[in-house]
C-alpha positions as CSV (number, residue, x, y, z in Angstrom):
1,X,54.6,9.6,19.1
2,X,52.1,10.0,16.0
3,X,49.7,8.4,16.2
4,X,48.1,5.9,13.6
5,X,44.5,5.3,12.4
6,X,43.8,1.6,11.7
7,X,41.0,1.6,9.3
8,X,39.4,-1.5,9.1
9,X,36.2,-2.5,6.1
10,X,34.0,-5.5,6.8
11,X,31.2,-7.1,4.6
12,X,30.1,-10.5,6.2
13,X,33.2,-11.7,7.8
14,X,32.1,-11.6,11.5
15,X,34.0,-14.8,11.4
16,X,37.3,-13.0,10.5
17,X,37.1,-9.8,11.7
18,X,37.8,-10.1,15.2
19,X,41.1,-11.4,14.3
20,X,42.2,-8.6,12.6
21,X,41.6,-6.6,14.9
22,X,43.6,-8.3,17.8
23,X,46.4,-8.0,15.6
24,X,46.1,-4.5,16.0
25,X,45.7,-4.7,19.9
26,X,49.0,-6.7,19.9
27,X,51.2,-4.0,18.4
28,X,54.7,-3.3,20.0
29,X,56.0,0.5,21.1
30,X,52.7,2.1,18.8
31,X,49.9,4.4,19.5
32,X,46.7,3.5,17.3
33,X,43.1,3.8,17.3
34,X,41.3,0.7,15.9
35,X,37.7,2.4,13.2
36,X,35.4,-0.9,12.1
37,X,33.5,0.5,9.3
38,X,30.6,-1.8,9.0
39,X,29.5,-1.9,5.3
40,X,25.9,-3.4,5.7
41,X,26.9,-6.4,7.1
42,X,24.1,-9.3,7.6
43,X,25.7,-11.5,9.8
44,X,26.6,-11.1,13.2
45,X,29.1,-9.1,13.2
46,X,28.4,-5.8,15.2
47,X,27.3,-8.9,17.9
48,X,30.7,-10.2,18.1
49,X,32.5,-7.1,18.3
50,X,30.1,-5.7,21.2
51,X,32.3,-6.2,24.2
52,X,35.2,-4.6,22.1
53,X,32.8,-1.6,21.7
54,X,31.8,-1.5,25.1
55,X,35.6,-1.1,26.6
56,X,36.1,1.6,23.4
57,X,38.9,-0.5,22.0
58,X,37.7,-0.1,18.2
59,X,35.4,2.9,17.6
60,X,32.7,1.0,15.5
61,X,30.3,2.7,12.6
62,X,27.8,1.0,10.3
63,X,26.6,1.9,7.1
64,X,24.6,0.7,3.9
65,X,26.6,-1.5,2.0
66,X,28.6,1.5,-0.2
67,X,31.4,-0.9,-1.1
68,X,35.3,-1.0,-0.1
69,X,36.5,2.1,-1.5
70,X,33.3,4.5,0.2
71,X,34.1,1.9,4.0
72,X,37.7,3.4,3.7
73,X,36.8,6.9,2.7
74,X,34.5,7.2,5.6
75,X,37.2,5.7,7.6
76,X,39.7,8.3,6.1
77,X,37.1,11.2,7.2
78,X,36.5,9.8,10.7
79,X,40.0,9.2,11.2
80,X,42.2,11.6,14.0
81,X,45.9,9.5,13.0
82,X,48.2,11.4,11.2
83,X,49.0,8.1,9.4
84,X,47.0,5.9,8.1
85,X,46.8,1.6,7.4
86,X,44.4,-0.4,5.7
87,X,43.8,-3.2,6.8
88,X,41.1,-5.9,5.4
89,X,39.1,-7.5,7.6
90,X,40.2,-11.2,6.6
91,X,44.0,-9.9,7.0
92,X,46.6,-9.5,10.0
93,X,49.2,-7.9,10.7
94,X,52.6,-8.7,12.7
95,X,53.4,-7.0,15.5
96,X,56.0,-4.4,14.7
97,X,54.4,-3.6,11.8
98,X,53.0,-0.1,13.1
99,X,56.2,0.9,14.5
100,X,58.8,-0.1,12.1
101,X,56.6,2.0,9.6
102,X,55.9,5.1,11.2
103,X,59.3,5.1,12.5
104,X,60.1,4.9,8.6
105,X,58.6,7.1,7.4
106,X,59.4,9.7,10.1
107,X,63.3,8.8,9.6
108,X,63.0,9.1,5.6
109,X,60.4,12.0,5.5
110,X,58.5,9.7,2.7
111,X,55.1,9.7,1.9
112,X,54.8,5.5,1.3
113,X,56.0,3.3,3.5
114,X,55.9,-0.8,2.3
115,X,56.8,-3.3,3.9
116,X,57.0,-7.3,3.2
117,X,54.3,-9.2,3.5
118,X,53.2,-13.1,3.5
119,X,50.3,-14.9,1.8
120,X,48.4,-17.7,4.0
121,X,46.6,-20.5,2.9
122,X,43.2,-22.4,4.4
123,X,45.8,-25.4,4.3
124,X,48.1,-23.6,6.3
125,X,50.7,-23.0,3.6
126,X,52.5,-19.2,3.7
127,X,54.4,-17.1,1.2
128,X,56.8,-14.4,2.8
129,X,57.6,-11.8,0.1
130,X,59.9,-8.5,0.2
131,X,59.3,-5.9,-2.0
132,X,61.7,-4.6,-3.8
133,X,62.4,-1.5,-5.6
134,X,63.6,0.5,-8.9
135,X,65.3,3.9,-8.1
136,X,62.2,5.3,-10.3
137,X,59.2,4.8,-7.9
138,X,56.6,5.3,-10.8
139,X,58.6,2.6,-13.1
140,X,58.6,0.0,-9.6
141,X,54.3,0.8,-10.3
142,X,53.4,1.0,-13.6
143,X,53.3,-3.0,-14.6
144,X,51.5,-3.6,-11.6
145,X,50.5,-3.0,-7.3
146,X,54.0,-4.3,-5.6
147,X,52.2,-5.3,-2.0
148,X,49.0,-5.6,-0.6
149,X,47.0,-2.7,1.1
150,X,48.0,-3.1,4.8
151,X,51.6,-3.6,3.7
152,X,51.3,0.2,3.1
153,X,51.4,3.4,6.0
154,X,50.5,6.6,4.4
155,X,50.5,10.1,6.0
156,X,46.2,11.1,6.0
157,X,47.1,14.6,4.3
158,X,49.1,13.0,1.6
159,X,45.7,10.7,0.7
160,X,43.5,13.5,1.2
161,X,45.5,15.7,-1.3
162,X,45.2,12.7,-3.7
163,X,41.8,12.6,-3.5
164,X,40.5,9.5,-1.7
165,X,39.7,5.7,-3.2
166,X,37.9,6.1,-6.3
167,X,34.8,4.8,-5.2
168,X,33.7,3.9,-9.0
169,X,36.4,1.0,-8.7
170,X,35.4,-2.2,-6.9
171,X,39.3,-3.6,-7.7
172,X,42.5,-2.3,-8.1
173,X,41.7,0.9,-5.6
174,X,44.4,0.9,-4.1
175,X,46.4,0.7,-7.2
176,X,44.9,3.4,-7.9
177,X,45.9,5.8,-5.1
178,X,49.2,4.9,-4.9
179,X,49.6,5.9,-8.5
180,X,47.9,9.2,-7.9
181,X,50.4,9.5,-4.9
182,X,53.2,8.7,-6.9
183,X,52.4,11.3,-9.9
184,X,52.3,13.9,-7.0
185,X,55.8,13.2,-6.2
186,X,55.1,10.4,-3.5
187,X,58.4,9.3,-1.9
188,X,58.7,5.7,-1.3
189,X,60.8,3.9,1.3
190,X,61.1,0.1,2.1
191,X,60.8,-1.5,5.5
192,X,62.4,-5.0,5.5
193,X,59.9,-7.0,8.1
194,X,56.9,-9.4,6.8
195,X,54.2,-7.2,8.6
196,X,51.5,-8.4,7.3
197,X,49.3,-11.5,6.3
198,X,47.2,-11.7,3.6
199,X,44.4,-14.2,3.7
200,X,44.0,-16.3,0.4
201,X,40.6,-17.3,-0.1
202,X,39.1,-18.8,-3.3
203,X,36.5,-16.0,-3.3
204,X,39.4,-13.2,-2.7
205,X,38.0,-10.3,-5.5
206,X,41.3,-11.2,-6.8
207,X,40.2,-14.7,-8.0
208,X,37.5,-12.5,-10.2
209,X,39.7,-12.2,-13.4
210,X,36.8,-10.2,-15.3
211,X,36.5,-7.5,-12.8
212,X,40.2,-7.3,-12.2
213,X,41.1,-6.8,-16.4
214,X,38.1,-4.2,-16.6
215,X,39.1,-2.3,-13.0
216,X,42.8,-3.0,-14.2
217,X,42.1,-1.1,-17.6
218,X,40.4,1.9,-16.1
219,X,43.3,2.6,-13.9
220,X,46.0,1.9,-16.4
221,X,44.2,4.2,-18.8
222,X,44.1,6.7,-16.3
223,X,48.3,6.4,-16.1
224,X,48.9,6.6,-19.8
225,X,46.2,9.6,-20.1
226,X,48.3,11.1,-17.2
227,X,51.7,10.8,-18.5
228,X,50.6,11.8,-22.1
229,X,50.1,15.3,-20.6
230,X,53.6,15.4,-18.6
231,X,55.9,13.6,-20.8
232,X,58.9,14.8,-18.5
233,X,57.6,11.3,-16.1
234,X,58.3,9.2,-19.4
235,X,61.8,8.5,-18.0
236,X,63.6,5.5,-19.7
237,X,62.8,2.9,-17.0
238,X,58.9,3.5,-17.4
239,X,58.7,3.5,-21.2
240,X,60.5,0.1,-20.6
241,X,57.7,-0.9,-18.5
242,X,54.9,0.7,-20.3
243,X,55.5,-1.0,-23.3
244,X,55.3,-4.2,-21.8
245,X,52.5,-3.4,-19.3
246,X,50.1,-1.8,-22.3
247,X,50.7,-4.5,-24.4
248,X,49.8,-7.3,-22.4
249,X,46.8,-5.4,-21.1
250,X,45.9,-4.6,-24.9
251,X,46.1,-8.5,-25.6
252,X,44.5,-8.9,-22.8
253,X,41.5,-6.8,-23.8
254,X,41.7,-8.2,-27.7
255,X,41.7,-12.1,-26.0
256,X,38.4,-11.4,-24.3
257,X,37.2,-9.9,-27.7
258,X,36.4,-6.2,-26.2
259,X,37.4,-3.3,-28.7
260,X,40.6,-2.2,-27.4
261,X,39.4,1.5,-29.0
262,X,36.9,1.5,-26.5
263,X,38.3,0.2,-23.4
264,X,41.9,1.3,-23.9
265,X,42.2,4.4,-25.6
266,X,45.0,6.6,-24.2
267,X,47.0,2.9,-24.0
268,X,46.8,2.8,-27.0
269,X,48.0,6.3,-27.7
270,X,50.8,5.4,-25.3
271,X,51.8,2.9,-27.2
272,X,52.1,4.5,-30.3
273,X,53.7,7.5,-29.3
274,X,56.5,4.9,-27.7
275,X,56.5,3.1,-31.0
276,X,57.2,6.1,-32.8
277,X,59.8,7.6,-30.6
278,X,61.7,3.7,-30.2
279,X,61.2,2.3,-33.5
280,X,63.6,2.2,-36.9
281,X,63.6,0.8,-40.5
282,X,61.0,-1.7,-40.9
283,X,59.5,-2.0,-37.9
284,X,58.9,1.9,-38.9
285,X,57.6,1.7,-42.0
286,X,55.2,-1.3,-40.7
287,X,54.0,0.7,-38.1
288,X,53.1,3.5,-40.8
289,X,51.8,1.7,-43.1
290,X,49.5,-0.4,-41.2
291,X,48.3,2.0,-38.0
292,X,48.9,1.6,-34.6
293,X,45.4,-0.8,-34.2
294,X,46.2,-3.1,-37.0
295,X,50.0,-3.4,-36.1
296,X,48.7,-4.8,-32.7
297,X,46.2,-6.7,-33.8
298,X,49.1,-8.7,-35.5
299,X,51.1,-9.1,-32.9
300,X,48.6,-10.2,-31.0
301,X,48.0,-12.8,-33.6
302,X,51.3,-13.9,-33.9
303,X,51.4,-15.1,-30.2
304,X,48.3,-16.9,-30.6
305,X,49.4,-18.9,-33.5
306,X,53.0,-19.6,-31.5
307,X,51.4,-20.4,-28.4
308,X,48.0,-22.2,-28.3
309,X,47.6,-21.3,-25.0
310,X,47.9,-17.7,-25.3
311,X,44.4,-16.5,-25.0
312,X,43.4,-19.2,-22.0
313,X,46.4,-17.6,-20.4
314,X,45.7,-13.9,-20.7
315,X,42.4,-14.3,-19.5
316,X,43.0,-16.3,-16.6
317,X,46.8,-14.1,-15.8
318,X,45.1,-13.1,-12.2
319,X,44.8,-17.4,-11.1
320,X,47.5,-18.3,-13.0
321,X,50.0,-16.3,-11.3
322,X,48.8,-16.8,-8.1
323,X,48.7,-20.5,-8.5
324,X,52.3,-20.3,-10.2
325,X,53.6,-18.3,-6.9
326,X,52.8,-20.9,-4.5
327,X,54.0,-23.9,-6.7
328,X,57.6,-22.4,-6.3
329,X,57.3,-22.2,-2.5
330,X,56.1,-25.8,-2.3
């Protein structure tokens, strides 16, 4: 049986971390090693985890505070799994979760395996979700990440080959790889089990919609730079999805008041090379006679004027959505 390297960041969350990692220890029918990266945590957390470390049920390693991205690469590097998970150290996962997706992957010979996942609430309120998706793994990616980071196994070679987390991102790293995985050729298949809890916190990185739109930009631009030199990925499906993905992340940018020329420019690029190749008669002509910026611009402008709440709404897309998911489960 392969066996699976459980790479688990912490920052401060002695108070959680312990039960993520007994979620490990109560995995059915796996084998799994259990790495804590410490990333300069100032609590007590190396003091709670000390009769763990004694009985070498999680190998534990401490470093200055580096961020997520460089606590997973190091866990990556120290890893000796042929697969690897991810899991946060305010997260769980179920118990089947390690077997049902090794024994995925292994039966599909796929690179990704996702499976469903639930959000949990302080109040105790939970969210089951099932991912679903297209037959074109890139277009399933390009408007957004389907599944949190422990819903995902990933064969070790397959992330080395893609080159690690970027550890300039502090959101949206995982995005990120699976992207660059994806572009390689990346093989998806879907495992139908919620294995995995995500904890929603108020203070979840996820809740910071200004670090999310600028880490969300720097990936996205990184896509549309990508495809712009392999055009044969432009399938039908993802232009679909790009145009709708760029422009909201254009508007995005333009609510916020940022110039799109500096923060998006190969979106933008995107954008007009779709425009060009989709786009007849007037729309044409307007798009010709006004230049790609300006022709946004006005879009832009007409939502704002048809909908008040347009900007507050793009700025805050991150809470709103959230917020929005758990009314309809209420």
């Amino acid at each position: 049986m392969s066996k699976v390297s459980v790479i688990i960041p912490t920052f401060n969350h002695g108070h959680f971390v312990r039960q993520a990692i007994e979620s490990v220890l109560e995995q059915m029918n796996a084998d799994y090693e259990i790495l804590v990266i410490d990333d300069g945590s100032r609590d007590n957390t190396a003091e709670r985890l000390k009769d763990l470390i004694d009985q070498s049920k999680i190998r534990y390693y401490y470093q200055n505070n580096r961020g997520l991205s460089a606590a997973r690469n190091k866990g990556i590097e120290l890893a000796q799994g042929d697969f690897l998970k991810f899991l946060d150290s305010d997260d769980r996962l179920s118990p089947w979760q390690l077997a049902l997706q090794v024994h995925d992957l292994v039966k599909n010979d796929s690179q990704i395996s996702i499976s469903g996942f639930s959000w949990f609430y302080p109040d105790g309120a939970e969210i089951m979700k099932f991912v679903r998706l297209e037959n074109d793994p890139l277009a399933s990616f390009v408007e957004s990440n389907k599944a949190p980071v422990h819903a995902f196994l990933v064969k070790k070679r397959d992330v080395e080959k893609g080159g690690y987390f970027d550890e300039s991102l502090t959101a949206c790293e995982d995005y990120d790889l699976w992207l660059r995985l994806i572009l390689n050729g990346a093989k998806i298949s879907i495992v139908n089990y919620v294995g995995c809890r995500y904890r929603f916190l108020m203070t979840s990185m996820s809740e910071d919609t200004e670090k999310m739109f600028k880490n969300k930009s720097k990936v996205v631009e990184r896509l549309n730079a990508a495809l712009l030199q392999n055009l044969t990925l432009l399938t039908e499906p993802v232009i679909d999805k790009l145009i709708r993905s760029n422009t909201k992340l254009i508007h995005q940018c333009l609510a916020r008041g940022y110039s799109i020329q500096d923060y998006l420019p190969s979106t933008i690029k995107m954008l007009e090379f779709i425009y060009e190749k989709r786009f007849a008669g007037l729309k044409k002509m307007a798009l010709n006679f006004l230049g790609e910026e300006r022709f946004i611009r006005l879009q832009y402008s007409k939502y704002k004027f048809l909908d008040r709440n347009y900007q507050h709404d793009l700025i805050n897309d991150e809470i709103l959505y959230r917020r929005k998911r758990r009314r309809q489960f209420q």
